[in-house]
C-alpha positions as a Python dict, from the first residue, in 0.01 Angstrom:
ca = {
    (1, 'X'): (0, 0, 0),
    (2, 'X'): (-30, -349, 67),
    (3, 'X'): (-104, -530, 437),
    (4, 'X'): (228, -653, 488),
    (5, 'X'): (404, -305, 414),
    (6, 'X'): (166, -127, 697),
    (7, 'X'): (203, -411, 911),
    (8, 'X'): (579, -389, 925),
    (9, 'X'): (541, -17, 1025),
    (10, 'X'): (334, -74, 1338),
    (11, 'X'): (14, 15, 1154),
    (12, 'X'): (-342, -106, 1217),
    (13, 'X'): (-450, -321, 941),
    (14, 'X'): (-809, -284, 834),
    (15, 'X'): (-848, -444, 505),
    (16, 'X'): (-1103, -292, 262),
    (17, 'X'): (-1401, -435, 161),
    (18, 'X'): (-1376, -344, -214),
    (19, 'X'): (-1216, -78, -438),
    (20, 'X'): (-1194, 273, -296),
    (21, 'X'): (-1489, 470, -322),
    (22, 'X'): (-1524, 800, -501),
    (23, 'X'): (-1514, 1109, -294),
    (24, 'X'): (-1858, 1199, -334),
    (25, 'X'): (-2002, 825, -236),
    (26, 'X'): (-1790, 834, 99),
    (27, 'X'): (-1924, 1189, 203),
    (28, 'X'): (-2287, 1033, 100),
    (29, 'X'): (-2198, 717, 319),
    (30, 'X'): (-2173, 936, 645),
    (31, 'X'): (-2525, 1054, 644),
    (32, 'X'): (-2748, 816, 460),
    (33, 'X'): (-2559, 463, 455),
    (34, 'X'): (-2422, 477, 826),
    (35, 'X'): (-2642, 783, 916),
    (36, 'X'): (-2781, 607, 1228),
    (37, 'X'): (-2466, 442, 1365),
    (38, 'X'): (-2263, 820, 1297),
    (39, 'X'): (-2381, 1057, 1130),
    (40, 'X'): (-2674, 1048, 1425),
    (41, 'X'): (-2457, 1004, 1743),
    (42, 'X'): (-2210, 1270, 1623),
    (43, 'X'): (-2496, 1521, 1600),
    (44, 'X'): (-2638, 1384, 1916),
    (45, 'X'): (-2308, 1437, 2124),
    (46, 'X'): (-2264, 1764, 1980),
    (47, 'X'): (-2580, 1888, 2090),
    (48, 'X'): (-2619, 1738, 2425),
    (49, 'X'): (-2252, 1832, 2558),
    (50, 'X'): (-2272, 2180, 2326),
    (51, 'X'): (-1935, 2101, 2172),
    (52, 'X'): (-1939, 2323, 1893),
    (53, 'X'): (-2082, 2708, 1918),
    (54, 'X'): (-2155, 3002, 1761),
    (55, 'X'): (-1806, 3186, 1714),
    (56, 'X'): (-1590, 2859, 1763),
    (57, 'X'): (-1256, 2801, 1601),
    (58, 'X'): (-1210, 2428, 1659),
    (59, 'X'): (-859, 2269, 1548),
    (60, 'X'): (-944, 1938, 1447),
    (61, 'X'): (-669, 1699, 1501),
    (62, 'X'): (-603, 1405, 1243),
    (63, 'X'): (-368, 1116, 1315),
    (64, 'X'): (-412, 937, 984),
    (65, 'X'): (-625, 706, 1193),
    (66, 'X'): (-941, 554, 1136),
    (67, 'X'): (-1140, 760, 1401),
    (68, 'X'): (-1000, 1130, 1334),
    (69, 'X'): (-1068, 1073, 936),
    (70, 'X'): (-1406, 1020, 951),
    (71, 'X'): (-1428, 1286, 1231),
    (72, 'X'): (-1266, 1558, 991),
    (73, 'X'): (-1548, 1446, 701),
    (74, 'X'): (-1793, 1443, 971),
    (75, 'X'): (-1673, 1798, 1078),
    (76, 'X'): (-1672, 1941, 661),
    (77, 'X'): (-2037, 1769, 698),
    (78, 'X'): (-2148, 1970, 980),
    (79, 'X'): (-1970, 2334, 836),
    (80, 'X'): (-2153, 2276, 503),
    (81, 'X'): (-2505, 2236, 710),
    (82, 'X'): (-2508, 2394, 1034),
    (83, 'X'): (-2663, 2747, 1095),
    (84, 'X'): (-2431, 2761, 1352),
    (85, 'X'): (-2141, 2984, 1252),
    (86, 'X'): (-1806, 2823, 1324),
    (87, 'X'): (-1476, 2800, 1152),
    (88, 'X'): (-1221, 2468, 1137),
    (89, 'X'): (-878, 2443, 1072),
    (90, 'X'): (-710, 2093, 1049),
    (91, 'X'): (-434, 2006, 1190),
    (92, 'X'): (-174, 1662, 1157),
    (93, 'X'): (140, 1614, 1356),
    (94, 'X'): (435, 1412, 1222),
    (95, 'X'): (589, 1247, 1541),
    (96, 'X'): (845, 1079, 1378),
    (97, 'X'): (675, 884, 1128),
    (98, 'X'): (877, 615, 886),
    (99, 'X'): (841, 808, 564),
    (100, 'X'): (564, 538, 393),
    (101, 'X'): (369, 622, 684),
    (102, 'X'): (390, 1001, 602),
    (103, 'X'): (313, 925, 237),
    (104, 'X'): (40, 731, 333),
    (105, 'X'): (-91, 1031, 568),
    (106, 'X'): (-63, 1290, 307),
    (107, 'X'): (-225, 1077, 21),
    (108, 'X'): (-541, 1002, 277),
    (109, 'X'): (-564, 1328, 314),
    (110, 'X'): (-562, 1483, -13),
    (111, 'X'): (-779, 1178, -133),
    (112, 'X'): (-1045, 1289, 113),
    (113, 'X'): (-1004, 1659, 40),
    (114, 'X'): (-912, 1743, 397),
    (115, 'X'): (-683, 2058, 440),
    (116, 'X'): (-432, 1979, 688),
    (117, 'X'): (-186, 2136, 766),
    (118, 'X'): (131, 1890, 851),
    (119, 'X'): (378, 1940, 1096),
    (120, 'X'): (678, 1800, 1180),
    (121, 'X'): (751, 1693, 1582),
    (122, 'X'): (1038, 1477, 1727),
    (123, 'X'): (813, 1331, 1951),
    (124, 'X'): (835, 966, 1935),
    (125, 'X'): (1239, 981, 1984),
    (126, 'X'): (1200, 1182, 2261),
    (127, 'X'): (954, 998, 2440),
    (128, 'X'): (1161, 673, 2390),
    (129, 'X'): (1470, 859, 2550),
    (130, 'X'): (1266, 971, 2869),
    (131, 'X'): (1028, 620, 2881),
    (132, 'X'): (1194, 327, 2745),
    (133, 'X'): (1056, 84, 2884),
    (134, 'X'): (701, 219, 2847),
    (135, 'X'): (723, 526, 2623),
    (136, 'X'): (318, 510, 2521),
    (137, 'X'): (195, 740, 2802),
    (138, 'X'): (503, 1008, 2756),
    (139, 'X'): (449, 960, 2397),
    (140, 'X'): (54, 1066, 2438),
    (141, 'X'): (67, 1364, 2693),
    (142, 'X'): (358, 1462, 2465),
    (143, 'X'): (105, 1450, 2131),
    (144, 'X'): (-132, 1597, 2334),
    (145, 'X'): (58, 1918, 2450),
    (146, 'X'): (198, 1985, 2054),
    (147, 'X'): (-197, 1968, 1921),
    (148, 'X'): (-304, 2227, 2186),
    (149, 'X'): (49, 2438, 2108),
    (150, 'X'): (-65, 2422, 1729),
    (151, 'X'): (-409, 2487, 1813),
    (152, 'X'): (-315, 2829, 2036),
    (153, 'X'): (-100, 2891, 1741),
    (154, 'X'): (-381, 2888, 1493),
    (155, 'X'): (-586, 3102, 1720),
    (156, 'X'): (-875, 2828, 1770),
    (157, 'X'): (-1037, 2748, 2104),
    (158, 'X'): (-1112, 2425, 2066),
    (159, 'X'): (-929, 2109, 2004),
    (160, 'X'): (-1107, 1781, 1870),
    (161, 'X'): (-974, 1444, 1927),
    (162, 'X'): (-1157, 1114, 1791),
    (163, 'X'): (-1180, 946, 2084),
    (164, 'X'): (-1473, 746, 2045),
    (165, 'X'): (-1732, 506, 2326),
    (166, 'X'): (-1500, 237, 2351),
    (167, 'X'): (-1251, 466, 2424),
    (168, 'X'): (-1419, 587, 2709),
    (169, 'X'): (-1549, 259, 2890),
    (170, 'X'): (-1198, 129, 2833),
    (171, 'X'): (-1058, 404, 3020),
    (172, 'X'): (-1319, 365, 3297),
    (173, 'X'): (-1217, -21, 3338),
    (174, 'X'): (-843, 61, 3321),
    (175, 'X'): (-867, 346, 3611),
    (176, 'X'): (-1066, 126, 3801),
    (177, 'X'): (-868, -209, 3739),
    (178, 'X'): (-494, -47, 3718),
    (179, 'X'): (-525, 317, 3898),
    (180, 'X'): (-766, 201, 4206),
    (181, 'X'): (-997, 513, 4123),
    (182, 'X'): (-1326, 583, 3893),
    (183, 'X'): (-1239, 841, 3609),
    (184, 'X'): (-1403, 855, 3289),
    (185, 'X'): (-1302, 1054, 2980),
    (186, 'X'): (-1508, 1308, 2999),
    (187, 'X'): (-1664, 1459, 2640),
    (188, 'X'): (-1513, 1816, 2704),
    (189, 'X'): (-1288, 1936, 2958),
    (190, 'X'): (-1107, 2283, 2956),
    (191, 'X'): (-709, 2262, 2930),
    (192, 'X'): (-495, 2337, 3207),
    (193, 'X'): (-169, 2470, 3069),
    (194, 'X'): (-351, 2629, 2783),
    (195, 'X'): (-577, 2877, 2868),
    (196, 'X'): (-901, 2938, 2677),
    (197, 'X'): (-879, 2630, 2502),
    (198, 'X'): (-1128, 2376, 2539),
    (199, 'X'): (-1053, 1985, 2462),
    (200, 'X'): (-1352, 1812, 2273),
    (201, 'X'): (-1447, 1461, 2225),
    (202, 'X'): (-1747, 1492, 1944),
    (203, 'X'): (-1736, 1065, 1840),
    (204, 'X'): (-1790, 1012, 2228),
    (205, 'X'): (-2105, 823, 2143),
    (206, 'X'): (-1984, 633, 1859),
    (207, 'X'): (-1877, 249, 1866),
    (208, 'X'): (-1537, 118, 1714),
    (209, 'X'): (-1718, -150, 1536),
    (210, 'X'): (-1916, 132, 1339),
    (211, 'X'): (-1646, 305, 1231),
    (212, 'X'): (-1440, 55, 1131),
    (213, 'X'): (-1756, -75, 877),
    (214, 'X'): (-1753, 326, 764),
    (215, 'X'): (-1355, 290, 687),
    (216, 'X'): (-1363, -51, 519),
    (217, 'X'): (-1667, 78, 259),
    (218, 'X'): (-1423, 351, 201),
    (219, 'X'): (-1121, 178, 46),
    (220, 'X'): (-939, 387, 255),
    (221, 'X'): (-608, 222, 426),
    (222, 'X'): (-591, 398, 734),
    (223, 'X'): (-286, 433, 1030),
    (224, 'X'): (-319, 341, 1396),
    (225, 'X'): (-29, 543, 1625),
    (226, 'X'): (236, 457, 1345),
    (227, 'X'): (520, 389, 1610),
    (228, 'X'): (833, 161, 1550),
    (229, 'X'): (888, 198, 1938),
    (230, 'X'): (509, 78, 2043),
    (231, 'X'): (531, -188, 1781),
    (232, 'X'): (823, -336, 1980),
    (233, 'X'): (688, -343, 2302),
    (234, 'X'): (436, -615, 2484),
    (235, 'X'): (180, -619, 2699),
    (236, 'X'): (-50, -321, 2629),
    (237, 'X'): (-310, -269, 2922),
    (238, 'X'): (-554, -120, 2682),
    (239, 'X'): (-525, -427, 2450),
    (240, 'X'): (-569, -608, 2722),
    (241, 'X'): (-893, -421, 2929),
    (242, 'X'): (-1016, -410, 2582),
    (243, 'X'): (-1004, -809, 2504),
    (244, 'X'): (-1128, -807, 2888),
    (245, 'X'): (-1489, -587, 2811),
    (246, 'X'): (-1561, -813, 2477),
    (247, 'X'): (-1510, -1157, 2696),
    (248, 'X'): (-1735, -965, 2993),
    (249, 'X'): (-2006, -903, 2689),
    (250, 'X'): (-2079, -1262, 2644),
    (251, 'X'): (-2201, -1333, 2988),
    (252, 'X'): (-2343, -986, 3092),
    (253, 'X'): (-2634, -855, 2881),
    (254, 'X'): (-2525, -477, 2776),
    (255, 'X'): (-2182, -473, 2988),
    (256, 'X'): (-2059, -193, 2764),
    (257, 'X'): (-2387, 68, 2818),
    (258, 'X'): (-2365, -32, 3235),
    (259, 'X'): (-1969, 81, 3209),
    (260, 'X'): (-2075, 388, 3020),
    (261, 'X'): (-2373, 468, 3261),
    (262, 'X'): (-2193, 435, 3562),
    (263, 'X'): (-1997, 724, 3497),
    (264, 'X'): (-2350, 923, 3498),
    (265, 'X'): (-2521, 750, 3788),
    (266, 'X'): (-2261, 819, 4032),
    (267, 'X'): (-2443, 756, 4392),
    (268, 'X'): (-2224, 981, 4654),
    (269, 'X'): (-2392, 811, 4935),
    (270, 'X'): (-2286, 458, 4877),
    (271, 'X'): (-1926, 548, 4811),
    (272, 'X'): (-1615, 616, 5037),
    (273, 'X'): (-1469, 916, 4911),
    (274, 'X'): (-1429, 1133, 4613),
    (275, 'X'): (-1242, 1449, 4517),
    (276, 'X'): (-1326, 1827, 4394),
    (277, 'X'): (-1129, 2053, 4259),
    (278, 'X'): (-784, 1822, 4405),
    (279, 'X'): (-1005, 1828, 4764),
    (280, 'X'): (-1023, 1493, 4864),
    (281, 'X'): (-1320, 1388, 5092),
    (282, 'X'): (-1473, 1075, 5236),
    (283, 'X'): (-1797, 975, 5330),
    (284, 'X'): (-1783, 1013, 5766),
    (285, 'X'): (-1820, 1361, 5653),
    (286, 'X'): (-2134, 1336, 5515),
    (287, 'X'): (-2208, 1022, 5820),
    (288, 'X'): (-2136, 1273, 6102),
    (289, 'X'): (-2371, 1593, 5992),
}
């Protein structure tokens, strides 16, 4: 598929470095060629925020994207090696996707020997209808809601997404700069409409920069969110905090680590108020014992 085709679609162009690799070289790639920069930090978050356990059924959800491809090879990686005993089942929605973009899905998919199961969703319609003017947020809680339906459905108890580190300092910056409050993604949380179903974030300690190396070695064309209604629309905040962090880098030595810590050196004496559990409480409570 060539760059102007996927760019007309909406897609995220990476451009390959060279011919597509064989299967076998790409599954080597993850843990001897980029073994420190992912293979490393995948094991690492998995183990230190115990994402995947004995008994688990995790549903792991592939958007065609760069980040939840090389999550599903990293998650074949870790079935083939592990002594833990867990099973996977993979899962990709179809929001709406122009049909070159569900070609392009399927082929990636089958290329990389990746079982998904495909489903079709009406998603990116409806969220248009309800959010015109800024459908991306409907349009992602939406997404969001289908994977964990799909995920009951298959009887799993977990649900992996491929949000990755810059993911998660870029949400810290946009609570803090758009929202007024300090929120991080957090690496697993439990859902709230879906009970016994656990949301997990396993590439939470890998950078964007790394995986985008892994995906151009691989040949592979990935897709971004696919949409013909995002691709229309201006002035993306994440773009934006995102183009904000990489100017902040130049000037501050290890900006991106000190967003990332701050969200585990959280000092409740030096701040004015903070919430548990939807209780909201300020800091003359803790003044006046």
């Amino acid at each position: 598929m060539s760059e102007s085709k996927l760019a007309g679609t909406g897609c995220e162009v990476i451009v390959p470095d060279d011919e597509k690799k064989t299967l076998k070289e790409i599954e080597k790639s993850i843990t001897k060629r980029y073994r420190k920069k992912l293979w490393s930090k995948f094991i690492k978050a998995v183990k230190t925020y115990k994402l995947v356990q004995e008994g688990d059924k995790v549903a792991v959800a592939i958007s065609g994207g760069k980040d939840s491809l090389l999550m599903a090879k990293m998650f074949q990686e870790l079935h083939r090696h592990s002594q833990v005993n867990f099973e996977l089942e993979f899962i990709a929605m179809d929001p709406g996707y122009h049909d070159s973009i569900r070609d392009l899905l399927e082929e990636n998919c089958k290329e990389l020997e990746i079982p998904a199961e495909i489903y079709d969703a009406n998603i990116f319609e409806v969220a248009d209808k309800i959010a015109s003017d800024y459908p991306c947020y409907m349009c992602a809680r939406m997404r969001r809601g289908a994977l964990y339906s799909k995920a009951k459905e298959l009887g799993c108890n977990k649900l992996a997404l491929g949000h990755h580190y810059d993911d998660v300092i870029e949400t810290t910056m946009l609570n803090l700069l758009c929202a007024g409050n300090f929120k991080t993604m957090l690496p697993k949380l439990k859902a709230t409409n879906f009970e016994g179903i656990e949301l997990i974030r396993p590439l939470y300690y890998i950078r964007e920069e790394d995986i985008i190396k892994w995906i151009r070695y691989t040949g592979i064309w990935p897709l971004n969110c696919a949409c013909m209604v995002a691709a229309k629309k201006t002035g993306n905040k994440r773009y934006e905090i995102k183009e904000l962090i990489k100017n902040l880098s130049e000037n501050f030595t290890n900006v991106e680590q000190s967003i990332f810590k701050s969200a585990e050196n959280v000092n409740v004496d030096s701040i004015l108020g903070w919430q548990i559990d939807g209780e909201k409480h300020d800091f003359l409570e803790r003044f006046e014992e």
